[in-house]
C-alpha positions in Angstrom: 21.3 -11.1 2.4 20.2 -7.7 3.1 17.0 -6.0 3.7 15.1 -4.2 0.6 15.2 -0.3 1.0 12.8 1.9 1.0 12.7 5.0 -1.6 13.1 7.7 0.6 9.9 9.4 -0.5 8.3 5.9 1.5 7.5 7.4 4.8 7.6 5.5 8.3 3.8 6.5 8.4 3.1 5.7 4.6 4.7 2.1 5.6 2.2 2.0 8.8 -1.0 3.2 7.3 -0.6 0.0 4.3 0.3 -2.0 7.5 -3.0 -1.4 8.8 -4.5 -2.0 5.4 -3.3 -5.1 4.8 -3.6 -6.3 8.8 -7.5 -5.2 7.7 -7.7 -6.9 4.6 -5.5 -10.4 6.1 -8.3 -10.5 9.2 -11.5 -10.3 7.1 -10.4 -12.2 4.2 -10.2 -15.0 6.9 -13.7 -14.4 7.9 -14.7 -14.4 4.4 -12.9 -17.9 3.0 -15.1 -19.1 5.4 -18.6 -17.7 4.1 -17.3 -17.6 0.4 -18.3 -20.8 -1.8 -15.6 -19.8 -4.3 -13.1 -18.8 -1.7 -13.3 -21.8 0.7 -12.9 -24.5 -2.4 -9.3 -23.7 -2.6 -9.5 -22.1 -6.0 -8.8 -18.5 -7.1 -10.3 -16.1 -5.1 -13.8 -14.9 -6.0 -14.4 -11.3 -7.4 -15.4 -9.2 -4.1 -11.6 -10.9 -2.5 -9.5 -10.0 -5.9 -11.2 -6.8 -5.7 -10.9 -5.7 -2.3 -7.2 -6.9 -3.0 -6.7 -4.7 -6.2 -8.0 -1.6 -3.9 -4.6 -2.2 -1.5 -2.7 -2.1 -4.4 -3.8 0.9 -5.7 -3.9 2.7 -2.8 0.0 2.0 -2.2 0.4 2.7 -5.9 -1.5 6.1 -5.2 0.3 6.8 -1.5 3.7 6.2 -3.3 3.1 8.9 -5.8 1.6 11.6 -3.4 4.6 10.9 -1.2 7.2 11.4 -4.0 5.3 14.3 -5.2 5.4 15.2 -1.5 8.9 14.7 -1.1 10.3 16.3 -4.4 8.9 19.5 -3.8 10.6 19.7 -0.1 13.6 19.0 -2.5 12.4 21.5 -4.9 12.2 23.9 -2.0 15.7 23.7 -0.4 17.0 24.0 -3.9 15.4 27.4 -4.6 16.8 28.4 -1.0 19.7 27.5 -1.7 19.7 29.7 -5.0 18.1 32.8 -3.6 
């Protein structure tokens, strides 16, 4: 089997900042199952959890973009360069 790819617009340092996040989010949703009467019944997660999930999610969404918007205009760049 081998290892998923990375799009090359998906930084070493985009991949490390949702690293933290999720390390972040991992940590206090422990803490939180415990204090939670919705959480720590086993059952879906309550709304603050689901949301706090949802905001990870739309960060990356939102990091992938401004990288690839990032990265295609080094490309956009060279290319002119390369025609001037």
């Amino acid at each position: 089997m081998t290892g998923q790819t990375a799009p090359p617009h998906w930084s070493s340092a985009d991949a490390a900042e949702l690293d933290v996040l999720i390390d972040a989010f991992v940590a206090a949703a422990f803490v939180h199952r415990e204090r939670c009467a919705t959480c720590s019944a086993g059952g879906p997660w309550c709304q603050a959890l689901t949301d706090a999930f949802n905001g990870i999610i739309e960060w990356r969404r939102t990091r992938a973009l401004r990288s690839k918007a990032a990265y295609l205009r080094v490309l956009q760049a060279e290319l002119e360069e390369q025609v001037a």
